[in-house]
N, C-alpha and C positions, 0 to 999 in steps of 0.2 A: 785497577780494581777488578778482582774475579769474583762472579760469584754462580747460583747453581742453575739459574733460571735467566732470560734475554726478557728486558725489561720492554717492553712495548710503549714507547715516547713518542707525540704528535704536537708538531708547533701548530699551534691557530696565530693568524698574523694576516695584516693586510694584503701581503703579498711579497714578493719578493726582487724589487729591483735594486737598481745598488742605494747602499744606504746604513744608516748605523746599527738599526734592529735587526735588519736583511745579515749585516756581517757578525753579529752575534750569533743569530742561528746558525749560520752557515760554520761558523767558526766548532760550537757547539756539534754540529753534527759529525764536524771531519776529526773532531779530537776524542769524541769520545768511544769506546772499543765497540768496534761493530760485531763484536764474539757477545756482547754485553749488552748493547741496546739496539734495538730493530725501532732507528727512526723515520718521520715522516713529518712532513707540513701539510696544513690545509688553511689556502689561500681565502678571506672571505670575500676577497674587488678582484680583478682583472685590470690591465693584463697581468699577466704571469710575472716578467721581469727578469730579466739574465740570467741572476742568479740561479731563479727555481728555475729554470731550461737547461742549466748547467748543472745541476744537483741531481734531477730527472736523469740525465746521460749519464749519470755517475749510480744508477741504477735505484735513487732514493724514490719513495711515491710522493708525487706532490699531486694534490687535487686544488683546484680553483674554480673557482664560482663566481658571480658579481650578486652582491649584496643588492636587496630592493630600496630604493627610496622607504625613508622612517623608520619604525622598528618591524624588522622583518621575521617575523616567525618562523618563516618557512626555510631561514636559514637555521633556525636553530633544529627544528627538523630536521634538517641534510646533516647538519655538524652530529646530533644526537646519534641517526640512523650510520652515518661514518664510522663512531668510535665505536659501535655496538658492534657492526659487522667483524670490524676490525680488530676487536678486543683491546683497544688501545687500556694499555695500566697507567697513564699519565696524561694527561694535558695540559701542556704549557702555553699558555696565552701570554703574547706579548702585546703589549700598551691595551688600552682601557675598555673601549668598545670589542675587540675579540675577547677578551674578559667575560664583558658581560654574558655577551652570545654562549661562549664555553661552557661557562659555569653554569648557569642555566639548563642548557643541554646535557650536559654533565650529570646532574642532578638526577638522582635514585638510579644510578651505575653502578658500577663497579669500580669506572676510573676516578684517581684521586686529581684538582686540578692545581697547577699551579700561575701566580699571578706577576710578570716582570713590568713593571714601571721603566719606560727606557728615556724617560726626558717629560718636558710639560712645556707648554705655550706661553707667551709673554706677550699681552702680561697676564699673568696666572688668574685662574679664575673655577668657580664650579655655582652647581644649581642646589636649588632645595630637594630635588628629584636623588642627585646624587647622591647626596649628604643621607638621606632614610633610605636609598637601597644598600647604600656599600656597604654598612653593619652586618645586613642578608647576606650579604656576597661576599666577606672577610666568613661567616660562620660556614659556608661551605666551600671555602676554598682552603687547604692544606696547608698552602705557604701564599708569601706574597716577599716580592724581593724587588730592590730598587738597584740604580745603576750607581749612586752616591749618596751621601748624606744630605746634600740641597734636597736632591730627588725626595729620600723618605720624606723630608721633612715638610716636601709641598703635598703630599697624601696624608701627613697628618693634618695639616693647617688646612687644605681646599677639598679633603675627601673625607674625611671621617672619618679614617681608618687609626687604627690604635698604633702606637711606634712600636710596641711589645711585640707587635704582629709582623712585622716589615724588616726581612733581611738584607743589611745593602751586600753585593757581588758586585764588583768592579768589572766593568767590562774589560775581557782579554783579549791577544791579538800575536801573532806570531812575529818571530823576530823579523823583522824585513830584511832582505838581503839583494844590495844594489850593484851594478857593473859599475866602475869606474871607467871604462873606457866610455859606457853609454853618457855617462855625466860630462865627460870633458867634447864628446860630441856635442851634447843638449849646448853645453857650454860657449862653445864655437859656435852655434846656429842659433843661439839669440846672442853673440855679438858683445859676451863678457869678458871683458880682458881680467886679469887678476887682478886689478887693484880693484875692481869694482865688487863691494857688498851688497851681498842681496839680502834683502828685508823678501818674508814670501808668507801668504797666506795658499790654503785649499779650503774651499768652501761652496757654495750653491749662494748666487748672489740672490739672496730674498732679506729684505730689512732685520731681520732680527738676529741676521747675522753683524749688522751695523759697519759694513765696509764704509759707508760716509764719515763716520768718526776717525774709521782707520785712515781714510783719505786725508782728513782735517790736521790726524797728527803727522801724519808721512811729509805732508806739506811744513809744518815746521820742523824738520829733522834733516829735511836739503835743505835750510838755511843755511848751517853747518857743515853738514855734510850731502857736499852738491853731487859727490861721483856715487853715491847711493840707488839703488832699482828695489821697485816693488813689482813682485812677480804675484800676481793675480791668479789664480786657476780656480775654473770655477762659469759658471754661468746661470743665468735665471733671469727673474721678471723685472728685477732688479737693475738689470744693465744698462737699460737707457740712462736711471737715474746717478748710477754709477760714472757714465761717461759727461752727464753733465755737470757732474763734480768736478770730474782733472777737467775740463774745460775752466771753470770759474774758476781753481784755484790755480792755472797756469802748470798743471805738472803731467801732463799727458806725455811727455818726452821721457819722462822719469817711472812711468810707468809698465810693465810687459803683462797682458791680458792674452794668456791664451789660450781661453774657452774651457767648453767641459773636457775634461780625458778621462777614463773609467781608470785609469793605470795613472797614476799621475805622481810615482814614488820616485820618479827621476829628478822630477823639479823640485821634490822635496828635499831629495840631497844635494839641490843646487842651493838651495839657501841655507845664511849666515847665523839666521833668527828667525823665527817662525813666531808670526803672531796669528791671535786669535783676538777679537774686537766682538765676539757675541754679545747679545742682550741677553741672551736666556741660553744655556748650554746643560745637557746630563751628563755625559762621559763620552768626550770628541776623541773618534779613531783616531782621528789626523793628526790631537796633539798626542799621543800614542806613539802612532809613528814616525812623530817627530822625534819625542823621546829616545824611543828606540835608536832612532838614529845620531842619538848625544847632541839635538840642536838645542841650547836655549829659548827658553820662550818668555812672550810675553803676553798676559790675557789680562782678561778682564775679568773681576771678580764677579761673575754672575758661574751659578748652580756648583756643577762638578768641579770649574777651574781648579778653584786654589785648593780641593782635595787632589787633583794630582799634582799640579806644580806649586810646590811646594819653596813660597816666597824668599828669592836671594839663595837658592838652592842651587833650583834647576831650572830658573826662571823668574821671572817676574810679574807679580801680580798688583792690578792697577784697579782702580777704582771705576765701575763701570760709566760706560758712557761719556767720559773725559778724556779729550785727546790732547790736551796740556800734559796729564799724566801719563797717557800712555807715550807721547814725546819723548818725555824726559826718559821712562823706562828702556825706550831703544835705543835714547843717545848713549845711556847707563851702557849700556852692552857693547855699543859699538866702539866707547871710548877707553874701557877696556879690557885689554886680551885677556889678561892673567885672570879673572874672574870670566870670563866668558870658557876659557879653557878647565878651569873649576867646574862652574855648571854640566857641562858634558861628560863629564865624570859620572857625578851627580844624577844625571838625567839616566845615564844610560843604568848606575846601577836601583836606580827608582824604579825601575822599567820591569827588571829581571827581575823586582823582588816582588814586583806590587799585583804589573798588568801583562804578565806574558800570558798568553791562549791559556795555557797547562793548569793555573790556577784557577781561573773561571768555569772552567770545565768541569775541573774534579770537584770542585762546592754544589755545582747542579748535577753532576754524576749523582754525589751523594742524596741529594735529596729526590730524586728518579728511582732510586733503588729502596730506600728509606718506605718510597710511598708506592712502589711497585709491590712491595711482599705483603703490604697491610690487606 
């Protein structure tokens, strides 16, 4: 996209360590022409977080601040006196509370702001406070975009916000590209011969990711299939109660946990199937990157899922919360090949059309440029 002026773009965002909104920005920033937009973040918490320290070295401004306990004025202050200095022609606020702050601060500028929804809580909920300001804050905000169609549809039902108003943009993501030779290392150092299938999640073990259900159904799927491994990656608050799941159900042997890894696209190509067992999900990199990498999957029909995987596709979608279902849907896969070889077809050309970086990009290009020249 060329055009005669460098659009001046400023993410507002809690911060930036690894994480799904974190890898939107980031994504966003390295794809889009830097002849064309002079971007920046501005952190509202601390700390900083890899990413923006990484962004920072790659010569982008990232500023950071910690937010005061309640509602803090004097951030909006700092965010206001920021984009003035700065001439910022856009802000983009990602999820709700930087919203607020932005827009606010925003207000009798020049900058026009924009509003990304990246996901919601579960179980979903909102105030009466929200419900009579968002009207205000839809009237002075230029756009408002969600990450799927769950997504808009819990900002119309729990925010008030009009669906006329709410563009969904699919999060995007670059094609991944893995070593083979790394894989059949990783391979050999957790002790997979070939015949063994790996069943594999990535995830941050906190409940509403619902690894116990996953655990419930992995435990009936070695009934049948005993030479089976669930590769776990991932870690959080979650784990104790995690581990005294494979304790009760006997499967601790059958299991590999191996913590958090920031990089953890190796183990993704070590697995057969890639499930996802969320309570509540927006648009998961991981099953993304799964795609991309032509695995099948299996989710659970909560928020974004079953808009990307795309049932008896490119995967399987299950009923949430139900690990009888979600059982059978991996026995479905592992029993067999010729439809799991289907799928990865499937998966990978869903990928190219739907979720590569290039098209997420260029939709908020457009609307950066659109509300840059107004």
């Amino acid at each position: 996209m060329s055009t005669s002026f460098q659009c001046s773009v400023m993410h507002l965002t809690y911060d930036m360590r690894i994480g799904g909104t974190e890898m939107v920005i980031k994504n966003i920033i390295e794809d889009c022409e830097a002849d064309t937009f002079d971007m920046s973040i501005f952190c509202i918490e601390s700390p900083l977080g890899p990413w923006g320290h990484q962004l920072k070295n790659c010569g982008i401004q990232v500023t950071s601040t910690s937010r005061k306990p309640g509602f803090d004025i004097s951030l909006i202050k700092a965010i206001r006196a920021h984009i003035i200095e700065n001439r910022i022609d856009v802000l983009h606020c990602h999820q709700y509370t930087p919203w607020v702050y932005g827009a606010i601060a925003a207000l009798g500028t020049k900058t026009k702001t924009i509003f990304t929804e990246h996901g919601r809580f579960y179980p979903d909920s909102s105030s009466w406070k929200r419900k009579i300001i968002n009207p205000w804050l839809c009237r002075i905000t230029q756009h408002i975009t969600s990450i799927s169609e769950a997504t808009k549809q819990a900002l119309v039902d729990f925010e008030n916000i009009p669906a006329k108003k709410i563009e969904v943009i699919y999060n995007g993501i670059r094609e991944p590209i893995v070593d083979i030779s790394k894989i059949n290392e990783l391979r050999t150092l957790l002790k997979l011969d070939n015949n063994t299938e790996v069943l594999g999640t990535i995830a941050r073990f906190d409940p509403i990711k619902n690894h116990l259900m996953m655990l419930e159904a992995f435990s009936i799927v070695l009934k049948s299939k005993p030479n089976t491994i669930l590769l776990m990656v991932g870690d959080g608050d979650e784990r104790q109660n995690i581990e005294n799941k494979l304790d009760a159900l006997g499967i601790t042997q059958s299991v590999i946990m191996t913590g958090y890894d920031p990089m953890p696209l190796n183990y993704l190509a070590l697995m057969d199937v890639f499930l996802l067992s969320s309570l509540s999900e927006g648009t998961s990199m991981t099953l993304l990157e799964a795609m991309a990498l032509g695995k099948p999957c299996v989710v659970t029909d909560a928020g974004g899922n079953a808009e990307i995987i795309q049932h008896s596709e490119n995967g399987l979608v299950t009923e949430n919360n139900n690990p009888s279902a979600f059982a059978d849907s991996i026995l479905t896969l592992l029993n067999d090949k010729d439809r799991v070889k289907y799928m990865k077809i499937k998966a990978k050309s869903r990928f190219s059309n739907m979720f590569i970086v290039n098209n997420m990009s260029r939709k908020f290009a457009s609307l950066y440029i659109n509300d840059g020249k107004k």
